[in-house]
N, C-alpha and C positions, 0 to 999 in steps of 0.2 A: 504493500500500500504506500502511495507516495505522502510525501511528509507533509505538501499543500495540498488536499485534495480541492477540486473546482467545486463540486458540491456534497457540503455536509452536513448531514440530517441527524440530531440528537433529538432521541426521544420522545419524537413526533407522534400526536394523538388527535383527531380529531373526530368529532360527534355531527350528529345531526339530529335538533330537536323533533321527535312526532308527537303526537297522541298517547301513543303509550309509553314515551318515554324517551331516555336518549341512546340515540343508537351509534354503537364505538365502533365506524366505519374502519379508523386507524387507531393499534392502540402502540406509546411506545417503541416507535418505529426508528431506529439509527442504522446508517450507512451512507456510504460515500463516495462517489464519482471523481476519479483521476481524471486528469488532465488528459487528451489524446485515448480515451480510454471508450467502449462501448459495454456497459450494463446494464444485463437484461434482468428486467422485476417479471417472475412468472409468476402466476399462481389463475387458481378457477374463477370463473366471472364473477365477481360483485364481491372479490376478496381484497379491495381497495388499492390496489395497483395504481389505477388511474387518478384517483383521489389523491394518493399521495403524491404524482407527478405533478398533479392540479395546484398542488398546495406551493411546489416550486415557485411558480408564478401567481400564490395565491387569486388563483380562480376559483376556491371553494363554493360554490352554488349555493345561495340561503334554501334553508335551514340550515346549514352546515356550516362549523367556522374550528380552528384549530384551537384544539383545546391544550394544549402542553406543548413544550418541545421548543426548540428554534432550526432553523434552516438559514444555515452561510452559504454564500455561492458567491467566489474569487473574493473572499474576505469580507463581503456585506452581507449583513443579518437582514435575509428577507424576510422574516417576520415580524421586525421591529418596523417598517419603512409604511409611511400614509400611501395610499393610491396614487397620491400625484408623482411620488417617490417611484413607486414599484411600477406605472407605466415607462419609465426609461429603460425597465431592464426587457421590456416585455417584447421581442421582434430583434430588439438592438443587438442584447446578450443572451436573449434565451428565444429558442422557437421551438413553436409544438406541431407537430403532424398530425394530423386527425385521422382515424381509419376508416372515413368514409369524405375523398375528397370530393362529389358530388353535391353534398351536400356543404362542405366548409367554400367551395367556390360560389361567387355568385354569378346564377345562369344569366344574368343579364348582361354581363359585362363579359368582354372578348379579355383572353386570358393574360396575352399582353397589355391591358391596360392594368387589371390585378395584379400583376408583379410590377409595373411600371408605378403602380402607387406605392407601394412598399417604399419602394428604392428612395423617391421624392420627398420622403420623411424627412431622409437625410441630407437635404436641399440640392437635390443635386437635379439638375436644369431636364424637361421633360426628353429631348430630343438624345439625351447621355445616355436618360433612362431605360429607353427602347431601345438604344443600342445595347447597353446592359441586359437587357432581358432577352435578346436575342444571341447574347451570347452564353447567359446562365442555360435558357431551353438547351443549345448545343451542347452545355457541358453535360445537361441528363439526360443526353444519347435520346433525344427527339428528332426525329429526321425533320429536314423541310423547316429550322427553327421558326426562319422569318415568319414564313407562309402561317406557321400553329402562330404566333404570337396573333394573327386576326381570329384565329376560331375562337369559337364559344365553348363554353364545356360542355357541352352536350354532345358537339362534333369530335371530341376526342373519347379515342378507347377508357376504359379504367385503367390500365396502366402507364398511359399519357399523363392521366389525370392525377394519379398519385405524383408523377414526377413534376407536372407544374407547380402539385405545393410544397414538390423539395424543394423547387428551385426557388419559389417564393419567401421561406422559411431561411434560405441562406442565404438571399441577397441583401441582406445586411451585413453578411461576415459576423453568426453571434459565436460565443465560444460552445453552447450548450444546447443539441436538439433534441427536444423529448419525443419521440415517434413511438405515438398509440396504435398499437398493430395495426403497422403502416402496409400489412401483405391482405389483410382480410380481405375476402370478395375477390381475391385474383388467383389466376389459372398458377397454379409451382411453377410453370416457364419465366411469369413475369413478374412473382415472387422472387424469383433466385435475380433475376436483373435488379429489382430495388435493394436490395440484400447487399448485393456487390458495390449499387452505389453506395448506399452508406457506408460502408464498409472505405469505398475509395476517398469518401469526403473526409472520412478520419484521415486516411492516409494522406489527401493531397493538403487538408486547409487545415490540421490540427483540430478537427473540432472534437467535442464530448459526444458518446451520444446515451439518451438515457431511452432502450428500448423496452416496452411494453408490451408483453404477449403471455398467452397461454399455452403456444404452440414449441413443446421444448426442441422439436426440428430446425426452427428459426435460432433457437437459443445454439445451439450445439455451430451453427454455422457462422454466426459474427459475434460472437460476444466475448470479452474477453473475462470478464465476472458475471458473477450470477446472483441473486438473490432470490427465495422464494416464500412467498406470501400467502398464508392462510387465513380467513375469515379476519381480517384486520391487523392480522400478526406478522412480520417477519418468523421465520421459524430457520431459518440457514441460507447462508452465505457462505464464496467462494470462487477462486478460479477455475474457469468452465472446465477444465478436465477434473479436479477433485468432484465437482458435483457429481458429474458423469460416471467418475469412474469406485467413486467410495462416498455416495451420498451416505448421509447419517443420519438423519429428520426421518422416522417412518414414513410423513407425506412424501417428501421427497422421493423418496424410494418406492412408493405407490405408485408414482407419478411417472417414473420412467418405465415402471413394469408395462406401465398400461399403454406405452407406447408400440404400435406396429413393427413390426421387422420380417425380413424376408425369409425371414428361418421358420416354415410354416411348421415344424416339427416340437416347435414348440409350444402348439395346440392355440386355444383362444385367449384373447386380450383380458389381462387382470383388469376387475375393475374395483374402485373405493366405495364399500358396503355404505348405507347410512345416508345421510345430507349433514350440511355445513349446519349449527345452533344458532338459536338467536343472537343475536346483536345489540339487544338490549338487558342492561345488563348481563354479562355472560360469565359471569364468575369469575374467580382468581386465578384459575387452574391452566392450564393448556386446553387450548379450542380444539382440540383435533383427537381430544381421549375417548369421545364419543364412535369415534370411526379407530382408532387406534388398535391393531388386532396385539398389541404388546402389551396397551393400558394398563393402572392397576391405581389404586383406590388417592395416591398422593397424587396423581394425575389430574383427579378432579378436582380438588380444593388447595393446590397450592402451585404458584408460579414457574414452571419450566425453567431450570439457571443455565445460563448460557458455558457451555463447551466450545475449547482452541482446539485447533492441531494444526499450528502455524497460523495461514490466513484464512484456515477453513474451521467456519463458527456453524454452532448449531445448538438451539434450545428443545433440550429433552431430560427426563429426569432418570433416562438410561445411561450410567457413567461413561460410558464410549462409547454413544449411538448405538444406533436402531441395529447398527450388522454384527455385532459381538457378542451378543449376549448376557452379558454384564446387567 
């Protein structure tokens, strides 16, 4: 782990008021994003991934607001700054990808004029900015740049469309891209293309990327750390080969089981008995003893302490992870 990391998350919690109560979308959540670095947050839908990417750029959606913790990003405490503060960091230094660019474009406006307003931000003169945009489209291997900068989004493929909001997301030059499963909706051909380009954007512009997904196949293919999130929890963290190759978190290791492989002799896909528990109030204990085929009675009522073996962390109340026995 580097000694400055670009973004660092202590302790991060945040709720959302309901009716019955408050619900701890994120609870206690620390980890931290290297400089030059691509980390991916897996975990099952609605286990706060996105939420706590959200919280980076505090976009937390009302009812919802961060209840504990702080988040640094390149030495500013984003959780200390008013809105008027936290719109400089917001496109400049940090951009987010949406997993449905159809929806994040607007269909009315031709796509060069949407990246051509980005850029203008930073007063830079209209006629620069077309030429800018016609060179960002070129660099995310859009054929025909010029010509796409006139389309509408509607006229482009989805995997056009994902790369216009790459290219929109970095014509600022920020240091930090949050890409919310930036592959959803697209065919694995043009998944593995957006892949390679983020992947090339670390390598050519130094940038972060902080990737969002469910899919550990995306995980295993650019990521250089791993974290992984259960019902509001981080539960283990790592460099992609320790996760892969000696997870320790029984989710964890649910998780890969139940991944496909072509070794059909190994019969049918593991799957995780049970469903995720409430979120309101959910106890002291580890969220995942409910499903946990190792569980045992300290599980439910007392705090999972977090386990090293070097830079690979995991909270379990199994003194060496879920594969030893212990």
């Amino acid at each position: 782990m580097q000694d400055h990391p670009l973004v660092q998350i202590d302790g991060v919690s945040i709720g959302y008021h309901t009716d019955e109560g408050m619900v701890s979308a994120v609870s206690d959540v620390s980890l931290s994003i290297g400089k030059r670095e691509i980390f991916a947050l897996v975990g099952e839908s609605g286990c706060g991934k996105s939420t706590l990417a959200s919280s980076i750029m505090q976009l937390i959606p009302p009812p919802g607001k961060q209840t504990g913790g702080s988040i640094h990003f390149d030495g500013a405490n984003l959780s200390a700054l008013s809105e008027q503060e936290i719109v400089k960091f917001r496109g400049r230094e940090i951009g987010m990808i949406f997993q449905n660019p159809l929806d994040s474009l607007n269909p009315v406006l031709r796509v060069g004029t949407q990246i051509g307003e980005a850029i203008m931000l930073d007063r830079i003169p209209r006629e620069k900015a077309l030429e800018i945009t016609t060179a960002i489209l070129s660099d995310m291997q859009i054929p025909d740049a010029q010509q796409r900068t006139r389309n509408f989004p509607f006229e482009l493929s989805g995997g056009m469309r994902q790369r216009v909001m790459i290219g929109m997301m970095i014509s600022r030059n920020p240091k930090l891209i949050i890409a919310d499963e930036p592959t959803t909706a697209l065919d694995v051909t043009v998944q593995a293309q957006i892949l390679e380009l983020l992947k090339s954007l670390r390598d050519r512009q130094g940038v972060s990327v902080l990737l969002i997904t469910h899919n550990f196949g995306v995980v295993a293919e650019v990521a250089d750390r791993v974290g992984v999130m259960y019902a509001g929890m981080l539960v283990e963290e790592g460099d992609v080969f320790s996760i892969f190759e000696n997870p320790r978190h029984p989710y964890t290791q649910m998780l890969i089981r139940a991944l496909p492989t072509i070794r059909k002799h190994e019969g049918r896909l593991q799957v995780i008995p049970g469903s995720v528990g409430g979120l309101v109030d959910p106890g002291p204990g580890c969220r995942f003893y409910n499903r946990c085929p190792r569980a045992s009675q300290v599980c439910e009522h007392s705090p999972a302490p977090w386990r090293e073996d070097g830079t690979h962390r995991w909270a379990c109340h199994i003194k060496g992870g879920a594969g030893d026995g212990q």
